[in-house]
Every structure is written in structure tokens, then in C-alpha cells.
N, C-alpha and C positions, 0 to 999 in steps of 0.2 A: 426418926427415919421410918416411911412406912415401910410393912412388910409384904404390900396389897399392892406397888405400883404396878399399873396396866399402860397398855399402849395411851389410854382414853387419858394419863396423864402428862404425853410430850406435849413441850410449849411450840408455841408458833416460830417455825423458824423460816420464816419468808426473808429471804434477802443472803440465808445463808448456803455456805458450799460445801459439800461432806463428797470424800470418797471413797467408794465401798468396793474394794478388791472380791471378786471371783462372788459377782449378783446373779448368775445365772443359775439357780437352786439354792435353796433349802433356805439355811439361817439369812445368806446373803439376800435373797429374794427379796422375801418380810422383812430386811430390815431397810430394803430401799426403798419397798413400796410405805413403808410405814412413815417414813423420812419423808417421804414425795409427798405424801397424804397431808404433813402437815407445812406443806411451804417450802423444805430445801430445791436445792437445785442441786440434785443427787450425781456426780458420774459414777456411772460404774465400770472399772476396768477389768476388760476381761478378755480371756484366748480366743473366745470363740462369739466372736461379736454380731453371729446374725441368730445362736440362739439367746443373746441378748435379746436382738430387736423383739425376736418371738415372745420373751418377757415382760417387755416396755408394751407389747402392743396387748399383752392379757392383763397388765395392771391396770392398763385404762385413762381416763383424764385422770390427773392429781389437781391439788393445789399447787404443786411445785413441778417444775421440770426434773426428764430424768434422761441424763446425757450418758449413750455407750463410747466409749475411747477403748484400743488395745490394747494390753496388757497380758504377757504371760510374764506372771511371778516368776515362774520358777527358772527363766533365762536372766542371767542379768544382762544381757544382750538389750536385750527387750526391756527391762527393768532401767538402764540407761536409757535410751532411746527416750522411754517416757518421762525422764525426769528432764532431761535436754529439753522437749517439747511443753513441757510447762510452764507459765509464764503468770496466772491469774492467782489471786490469794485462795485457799484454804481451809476452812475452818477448824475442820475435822477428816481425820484422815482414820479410814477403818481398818485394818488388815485382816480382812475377813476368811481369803483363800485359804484353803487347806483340803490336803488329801490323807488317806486313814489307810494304813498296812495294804500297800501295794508292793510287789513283786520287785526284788532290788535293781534301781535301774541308774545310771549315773545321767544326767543332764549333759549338754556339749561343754557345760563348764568344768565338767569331772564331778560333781555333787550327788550328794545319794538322794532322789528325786524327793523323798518326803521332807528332810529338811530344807532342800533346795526351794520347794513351795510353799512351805511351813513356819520357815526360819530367816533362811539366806536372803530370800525375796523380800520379805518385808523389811527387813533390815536395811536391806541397799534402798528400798522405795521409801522407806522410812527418811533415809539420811538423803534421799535427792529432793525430794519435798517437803524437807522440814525449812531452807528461808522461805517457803511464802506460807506455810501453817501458822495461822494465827490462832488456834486455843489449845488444842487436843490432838493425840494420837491415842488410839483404843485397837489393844492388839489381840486375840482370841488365842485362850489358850485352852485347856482341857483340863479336868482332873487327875487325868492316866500320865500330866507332869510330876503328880506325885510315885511314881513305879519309877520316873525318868533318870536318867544317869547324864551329871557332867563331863563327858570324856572328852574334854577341850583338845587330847592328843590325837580322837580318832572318830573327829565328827562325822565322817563320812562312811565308817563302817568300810575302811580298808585293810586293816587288820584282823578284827572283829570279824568274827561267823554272824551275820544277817539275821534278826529278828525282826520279821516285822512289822510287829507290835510293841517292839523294845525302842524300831527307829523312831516309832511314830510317839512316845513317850520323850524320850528322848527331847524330840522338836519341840515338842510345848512344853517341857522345860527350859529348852535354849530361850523359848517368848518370854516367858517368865520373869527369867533374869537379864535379858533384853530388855526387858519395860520399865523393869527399878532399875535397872542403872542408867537408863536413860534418865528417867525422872528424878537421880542423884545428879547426873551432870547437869542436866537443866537448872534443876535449882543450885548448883555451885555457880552458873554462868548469870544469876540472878533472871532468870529466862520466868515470863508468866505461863511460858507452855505448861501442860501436863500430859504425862505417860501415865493411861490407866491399862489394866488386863481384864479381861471380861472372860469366862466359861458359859454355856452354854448346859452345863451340867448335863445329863445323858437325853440328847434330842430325837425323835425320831426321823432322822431324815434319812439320804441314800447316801450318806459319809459314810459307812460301814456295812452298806446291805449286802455287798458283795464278801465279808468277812465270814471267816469261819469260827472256828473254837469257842473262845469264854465273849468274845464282841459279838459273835454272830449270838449266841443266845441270849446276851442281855438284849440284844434290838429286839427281842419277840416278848418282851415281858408288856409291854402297851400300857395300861392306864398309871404303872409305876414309873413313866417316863413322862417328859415335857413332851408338849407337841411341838413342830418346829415355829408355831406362834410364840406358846412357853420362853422356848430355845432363843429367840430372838430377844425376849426380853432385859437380859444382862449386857447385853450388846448396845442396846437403845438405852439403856440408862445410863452407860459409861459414858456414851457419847454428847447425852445431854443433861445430866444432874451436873448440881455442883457440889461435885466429891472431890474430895484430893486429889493431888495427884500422886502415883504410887499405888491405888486402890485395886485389889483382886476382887471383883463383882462376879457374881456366880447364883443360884437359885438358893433361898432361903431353907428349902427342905434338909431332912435328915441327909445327911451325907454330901449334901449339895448338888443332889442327883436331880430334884422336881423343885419348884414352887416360885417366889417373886424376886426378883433382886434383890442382893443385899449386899454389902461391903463384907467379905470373908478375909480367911487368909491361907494364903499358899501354904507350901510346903518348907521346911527348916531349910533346905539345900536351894529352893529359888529368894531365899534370903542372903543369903550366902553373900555378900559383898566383895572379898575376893575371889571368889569362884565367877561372880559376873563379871569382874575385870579382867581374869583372862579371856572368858571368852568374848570380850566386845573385843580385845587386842586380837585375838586369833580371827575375828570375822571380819575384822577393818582388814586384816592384813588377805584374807581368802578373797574378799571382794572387789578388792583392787584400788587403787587410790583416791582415784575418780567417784567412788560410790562411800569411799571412807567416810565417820564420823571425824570431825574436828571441835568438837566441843568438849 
């Protein structure tokens, strides 16, 4: 396995369809324009769909087409809607969205907004497009899922005093163990799908520019970070090598903070096989029927 892959290594995927949740900045950006570049037929679904267009119209001609559709993750409101309106096959579905220690805020669904965007959202989007996903689901999680706590009792920080940098931990732990127990029941259902995790190791984008304390000063540290090109790299390879499924893809660097993709491994607790099984019962049942997994 290289330890060198570059964009200058995605294959041709002309004829195929990938969705890339919350493309309008940073990782999601570069990773549609990269997709586009080489042939996909990208949608991207996002809340705020005219500074999409502003997006699609700075990326330019591609080889591939690159289609804006609505989506706010973090409504399942909205997160139904879009899965109802779906009808076309799939290939690869990215759950790229995510917000980083914002001010505690509950969603109209009652959810603490970071997990509700982080967590909740790909999960229901997950389980409403997974019959027409024909190969892949790649879902972004962080390293700071290693600080994360499974509190399957109090996902939402309603008892809990509000950290929030503990929620945002937290949430890419919930992905974590989201993505391998996906990709246990897949392969118990003899399913050719695969659930991979992808990090991004420490990017420089505007996911945290607004943070304060220990997040606000490691975004100023510069050439010891990926760029959001870097950043984009574990993303693009989860979604197009053929690695297992199950695989945590992150930067090869020391501590998995800088450098190329490479197949890592999470954390002892996003291994956890019972602790993933309560929480995929606790998230089918928070989601509602309708958005449940049945596999």
C-alpha cells in the first residue's frame, strides 16, 4: 500500500454517482471538485444551496457533472424528505457534513445540534439511501473521537453540564461506531456494501476558526497541519480504493495529524461491539421508524 497516494492517483469514474453531504467549504469542497475532475456525477447536498451554485460556478468545467439537491443534515425532517425524493442508484455516499464546538443548541427535533449534524443526520441519511447504494458509504470522523465518551444514556447532553468540545468528541465517536457496525451487519446480511471511516487528521479549514482554547491554537500552528487539499485526501481514497470494509483511513503522519492516507486504527472504545449495538438501538429508536435501520 502506498504511503504517497495523491489526488493524481483517482481512477476514472465517468458513469459513476457519489454523494457528498455539506460541499459548500473546506474538505467537502475539494473533495467534489476532485470527484468532478475525474468523471463522477457528484451531488452535493446542502442547506444552503445558492452558495452551492457559488461553488459549482468557481470549480469550473469538470469531466463529470456536479448536481446541488437540499439537504439539511441535521433536520431529519429534511433528512426524510431527501430520502423519499430519491429514486436513482448510488455508488458512494459520503457523509462529509459536520460542525465543531458550537454554543449548545437543540434542533426542532430536541437533538444537541452537533451530534444532530455529526451523528444523527448521517445516520438517518445513511439508512434512507442505503437500497439504491451500490458499493460504499464513507463517513468522516475526527481523531478528538479518541477523548469521545459513549454516553448512549445521554446523547444529547440533557443531563450533562455542555462541553463543547466534549460534544463534538463525542459525535465522531458515535461515527466510528456507526461505521463498524454497519459494516458487521452488512457483512452478516451477506451484503457486497462497505462502511469505511475516513479522518482528515488536523485540516486547516474554517471547521474550528471560530474556536477558542487548545482547538483555537492548534489551528495556528500551519506547516504541522494538512492543507484542506492534505485534508481531503483520506476522504478520496476511502471512497475510491479498494480497502475493506470496516477500514479507519486517516493521514500516515506521526499521530495521524499530517501526511497520505493510510489504513489506521481507531480507538479501543470505537471498537467496542457492544457499546456499538446499543448505540445503533438507541439511534434507530431517536430517529423514528421510518429512518430506522432494518438490517
Amino acid at each position: 500500500m502506498s504511503t504517497k497516494w495523491t489526488t493524481a492517483d483517482l481512477p476514472d469514474l465517468t458513469g459513476k454517482t457519489i454523494v457528498v453531504t455539506g460541499a459548500t467549504a473546506g474538505l467537502g469542497e475539494v473533495t467534489t471538485r476532485e470527484l468532478a475532475r475525474v468523471g463522477a456525477h457528484v451531488v452535493i447536498a446542502v442547506r444552503n444551496e445558492q452558495k452551492a451554485a457559488d461553488i459549482v460556478r468557481g470549480i469550473g468545467p469538470t469531466k463529470g457533472r456536479i448536481e446541488v439537491r437540499h439537504l439539511d443534515v441535521a433536520d431529519l425532517a429534511s433528512v426524510r424528505q431527501f430520502g423519499r425524493s430519491w429514486s436513482e442508484p448510488v455508488d458512494v455516499l459520503i457523509n462529509n457534513a459536520g460542525i465543531m464546538q458550537v454554543p449548545l443548541t437543540y434542533t426542532p427535533d430536541g437533538l444537541e445540534l452537533q451530534i444532530a449534524t455529526n451523528y444523527f443526520g448521517p445516520f438517518a441519511l445513511t439508512s434512507a439511501l442505503l437500497p439504491h447504494i451500490t458499493d460504499r458509504v464513507v463517513s468522516l470522523s475526527s481523531q478528538l473521537h479518541r477523548i469521545g465518551r459513549a454516553r448512549v444514556d445521554d446523547l444529547n447532553w440533557k443531563t450533562r453540564k455542555y462541553d463543547d468540545l466534549a460534544a463534538y468528541a463525542d459525535s465522531k465517536l458515535a461515527v466510528v461506531l456507526f461505521s463498524n457496525e454497519l459494516q458487521r451487519r452488512l457483512k452478516a446480511a451477506n451484503s457486497h456494501l462497505r462502511s469505511i471511516t475516513a479522518h482528515p487528521g488536523i485540516a486547516k479549514t474554517n471547521l474550528a476558526s471560530h474556536a477558542g482554547g487548545l482547538t483555537g491554537r492548534i489551528n495556528h500552528l500551519g506547516p504541522m497541519l494538512n492543507t484542506v487539499e492534505q485534508g481531503a485526501l483520506p476522504t478520496l481514497y476511502a471512497a475510491t480504493q479498494n480497502i475493506p470494509g470496516g477500514s479507519y483511513v486517516g493521514p500516515d503522519g506521526p499521530a495521524s495529524i499530517k501526511g497520505h492516507p493510510k489504513i489506521r486504527r481507531p480507538s479501543r472504545t470505537a471498537r467496542n461491539e457492544n457499546v456499538a449495538r446499543d448505540l445503533w438501538d438507541e439511534t434507530n429508536r431517536v430517529v423514528g421508524d421510518d429512518l430506522a435501520f432494518t438490517i
